[in-house]
C-alpha positions in Angstrom: 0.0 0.0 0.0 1.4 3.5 -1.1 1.8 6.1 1.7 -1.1 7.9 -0.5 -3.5 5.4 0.3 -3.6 5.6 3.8 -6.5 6.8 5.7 -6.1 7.2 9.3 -8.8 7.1 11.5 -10.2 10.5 12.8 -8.8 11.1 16.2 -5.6 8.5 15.7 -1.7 10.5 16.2 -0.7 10.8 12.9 1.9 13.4 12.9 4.5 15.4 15.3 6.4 18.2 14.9 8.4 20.9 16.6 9.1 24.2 16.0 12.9 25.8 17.4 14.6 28.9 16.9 17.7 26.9 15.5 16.3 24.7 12.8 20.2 23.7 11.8 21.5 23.1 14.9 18.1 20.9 15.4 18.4 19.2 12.0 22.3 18.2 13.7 21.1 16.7 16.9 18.0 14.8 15.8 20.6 13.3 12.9 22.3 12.2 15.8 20.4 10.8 17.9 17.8 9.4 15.4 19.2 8.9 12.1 17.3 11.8 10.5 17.1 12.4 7.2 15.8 16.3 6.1 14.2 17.2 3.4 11.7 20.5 2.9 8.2 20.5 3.8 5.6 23.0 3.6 6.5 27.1 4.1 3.0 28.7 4.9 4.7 28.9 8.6 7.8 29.4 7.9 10.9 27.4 7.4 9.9 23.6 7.4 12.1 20.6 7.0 10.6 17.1 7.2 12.2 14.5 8.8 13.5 11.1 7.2 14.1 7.3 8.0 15.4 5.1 4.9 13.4 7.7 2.9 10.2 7.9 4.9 8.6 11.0 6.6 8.9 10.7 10.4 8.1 14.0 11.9 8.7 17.9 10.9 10.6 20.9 12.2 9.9 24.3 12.0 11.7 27.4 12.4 10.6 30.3 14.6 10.5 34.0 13.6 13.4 35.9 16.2 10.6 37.8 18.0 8.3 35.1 18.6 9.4 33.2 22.3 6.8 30.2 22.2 7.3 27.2 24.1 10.1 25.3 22.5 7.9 21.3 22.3 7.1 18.4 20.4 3.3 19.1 19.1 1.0 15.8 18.4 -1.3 16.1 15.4 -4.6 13.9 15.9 -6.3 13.0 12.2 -9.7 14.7 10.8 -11.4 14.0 7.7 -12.4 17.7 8.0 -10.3 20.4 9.5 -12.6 23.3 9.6 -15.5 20.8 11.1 -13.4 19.6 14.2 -12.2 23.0 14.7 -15.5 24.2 14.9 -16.2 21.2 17.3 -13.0 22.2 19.4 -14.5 25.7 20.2 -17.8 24.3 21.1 -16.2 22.0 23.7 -14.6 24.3 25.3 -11.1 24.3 23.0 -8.8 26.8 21.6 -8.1 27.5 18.1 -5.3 29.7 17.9 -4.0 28.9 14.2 -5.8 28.1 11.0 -7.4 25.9 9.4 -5.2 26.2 6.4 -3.9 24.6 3.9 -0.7 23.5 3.8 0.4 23.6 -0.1 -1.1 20.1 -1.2 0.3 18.3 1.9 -3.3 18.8 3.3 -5.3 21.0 5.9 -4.1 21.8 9.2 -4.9 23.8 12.7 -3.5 24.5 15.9 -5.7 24.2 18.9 -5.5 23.7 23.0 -7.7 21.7 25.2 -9.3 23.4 28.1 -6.5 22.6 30.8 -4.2 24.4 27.4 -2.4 21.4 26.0 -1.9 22.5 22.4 -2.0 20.1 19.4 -3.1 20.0 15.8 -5.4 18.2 13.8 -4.3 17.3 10.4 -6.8 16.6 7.8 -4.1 14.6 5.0 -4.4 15.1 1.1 -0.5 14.0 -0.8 0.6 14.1 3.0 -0.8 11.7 5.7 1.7 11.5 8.1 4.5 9.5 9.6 5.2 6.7 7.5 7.0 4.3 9.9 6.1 3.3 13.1 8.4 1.0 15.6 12.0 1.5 14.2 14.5 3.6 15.8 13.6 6.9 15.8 10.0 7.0 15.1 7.0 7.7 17.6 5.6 4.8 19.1 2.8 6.5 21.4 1.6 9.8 22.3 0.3 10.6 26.2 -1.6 13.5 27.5 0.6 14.4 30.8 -2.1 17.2 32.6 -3.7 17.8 36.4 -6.9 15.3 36.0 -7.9 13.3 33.4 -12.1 13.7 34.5 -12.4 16.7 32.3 -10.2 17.0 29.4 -10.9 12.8 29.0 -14.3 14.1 28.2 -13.4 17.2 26.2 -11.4 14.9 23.5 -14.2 12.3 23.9 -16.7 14.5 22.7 -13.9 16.3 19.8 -12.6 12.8 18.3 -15.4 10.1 19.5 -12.6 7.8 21.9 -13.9 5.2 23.8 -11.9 6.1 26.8 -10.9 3.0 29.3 -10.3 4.4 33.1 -7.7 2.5 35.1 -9.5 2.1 38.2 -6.6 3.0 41.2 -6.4 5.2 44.4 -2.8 6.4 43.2 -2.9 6.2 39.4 -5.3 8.5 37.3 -4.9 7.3 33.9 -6.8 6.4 30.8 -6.9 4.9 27.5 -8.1 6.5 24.4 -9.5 3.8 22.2 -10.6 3.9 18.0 -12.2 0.4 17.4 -11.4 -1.1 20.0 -7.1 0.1 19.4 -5.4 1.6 22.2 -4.4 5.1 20.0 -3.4 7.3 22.7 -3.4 7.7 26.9 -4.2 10.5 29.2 -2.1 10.5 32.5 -3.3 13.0 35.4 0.1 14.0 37.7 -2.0 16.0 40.2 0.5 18.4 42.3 3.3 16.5 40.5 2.9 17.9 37.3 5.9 20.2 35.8 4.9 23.8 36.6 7.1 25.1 33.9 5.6 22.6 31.2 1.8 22.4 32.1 -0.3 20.4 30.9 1.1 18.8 27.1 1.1 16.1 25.1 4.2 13.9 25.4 5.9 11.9 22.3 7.7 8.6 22.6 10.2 7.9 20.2 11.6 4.2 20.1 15.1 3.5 20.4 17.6 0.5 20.1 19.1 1.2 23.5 17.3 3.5 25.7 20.6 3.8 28.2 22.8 4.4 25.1 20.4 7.1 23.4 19.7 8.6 27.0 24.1 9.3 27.3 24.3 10.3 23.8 21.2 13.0 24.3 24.0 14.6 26.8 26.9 14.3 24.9 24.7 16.3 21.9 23.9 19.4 24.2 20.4 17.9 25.8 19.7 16.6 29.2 17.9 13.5 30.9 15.2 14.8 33.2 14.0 11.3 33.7 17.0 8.6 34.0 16.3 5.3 32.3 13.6 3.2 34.2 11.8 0.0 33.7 8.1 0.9 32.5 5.2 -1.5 31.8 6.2 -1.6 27.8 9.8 -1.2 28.3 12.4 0.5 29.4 12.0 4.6 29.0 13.9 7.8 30.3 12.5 11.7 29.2 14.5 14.0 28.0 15.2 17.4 26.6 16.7 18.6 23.1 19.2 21.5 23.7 16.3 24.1 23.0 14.4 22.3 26.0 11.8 20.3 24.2 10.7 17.2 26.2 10.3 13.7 24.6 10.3 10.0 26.3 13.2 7.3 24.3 11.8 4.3 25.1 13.1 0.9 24.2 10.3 -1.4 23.6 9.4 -4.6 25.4 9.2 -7.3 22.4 5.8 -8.2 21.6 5.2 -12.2 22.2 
């Protein structure tokens, strides 16, 4: 099946992307640490380079203009058959929009919104571009996780949005659930209470898989970034977070293998 045909289910992680101040020096370290290949991507925004394994799109990054000091962090796009619909839907549940929809070239249609606790994420609505084009491999997203103060409200906000059946995990210290398309396990929301990140807020988090989640966690330092989280065993394998030099936060995780 051709990239082309694909058609992801509305409300399924298609895409991430980040947008720096120094796109080079970005380009450099995600080469690094992943393998990246660049090529460019859509310009409406700006400078825009797409991100390559063995020739297929991974992820895009994004260049800031000098005056603009936005959060430096990895942004999950969520699927739509019809932008401007779910960004009508967005505002009527109590979402942001703060950019588009627009087009983007042919690639497709795309928006920028926040949830009402002010995670921000997109929703992409594909056309020649539907998103990442490998999953599992070093270097590409594996999961995306909603890291916020309570899952009660938002879980209900992106229920209504994208239609998730949304599994609870039933627990006096874990407040955590799982999004769910036809029965798939897409995406997770984890509630942190006092313990979530002042700084950060409320965000979606990316997890990229790696070969070695110890060896990509000391090579993240040696390339300028840091390891807020140290590697850890986790129930689908063994993960550490860290930051790229501009501060953007992602999770390495090094799969359990499926049996």
């Amino acid at each position: 099946m051709t990239e082309a045909a694909i058609r992801r289910q509305p409300g399924t992680p298609c895409w991430v992307s980040l947008m720096v101040h120094g796109l080079a020096a970005t380009e450099e370290f995600y080469h690094a640490l992943f393998g990246w290949e660049f090529v460019p991507g859509p310009q409406q925004l700006g400078p825009y380079v797409r991100g390559l394994r063995d020739g297929k799109e991974i992820a895009g990054i994004g260049q800031l203009p000098p005056d603009r000091r936005l959060p430096i962090a990895w942004m999950t796009y969520l699927a739509t058959d019809d932008a401007d619909l779910t960004a009508g839907t967005i505002r009527s549940c109590g979402g942001t929009v703060g950019v588009g929809p627009l087009d983007a070239a042919e690639a497709g249609r795309m928006a920028i919104a926040s949830d009402p606790a002010g995670s921000v994420f997109g929703i992409w609505q594909a056309a020649a571009h539907t998103g990442t084009a490998e999953y599992g491999a070093h270097g590409t997203p594996v999961w995306n996780e909603l890291i916020t103060r309570e899952t009660s409200t938002v879980g209900k906000f992106y229920q209504a949005v994208f239609g998730y059946d949304v599994e609870a995990t039933v627990s006096a210290d874990l407040d955590f659930q799982t999004l769910r398309l036809a029965g798939r396990p897409v995406a997770s929301l984890h509630g942190m209470g006092r313990a979530l990140n002042r700084e950060l807020g409320s965000h979606w988090m990316t997890y990229f898989e790696v070969d070695d989640t110890d060896a990509a966690a000391r090579l993240v330092t040696q390339l300028g970034g840091q390891v807020t989280q140290p590697p850890r065993e986790g129930p689908t394998g063994r993960h550490a977070t860290v930051t790229d030099p501009e501060g953007a936060v992602f999770t390495i995780v090094q799969s359990d293998p499926v049996v």
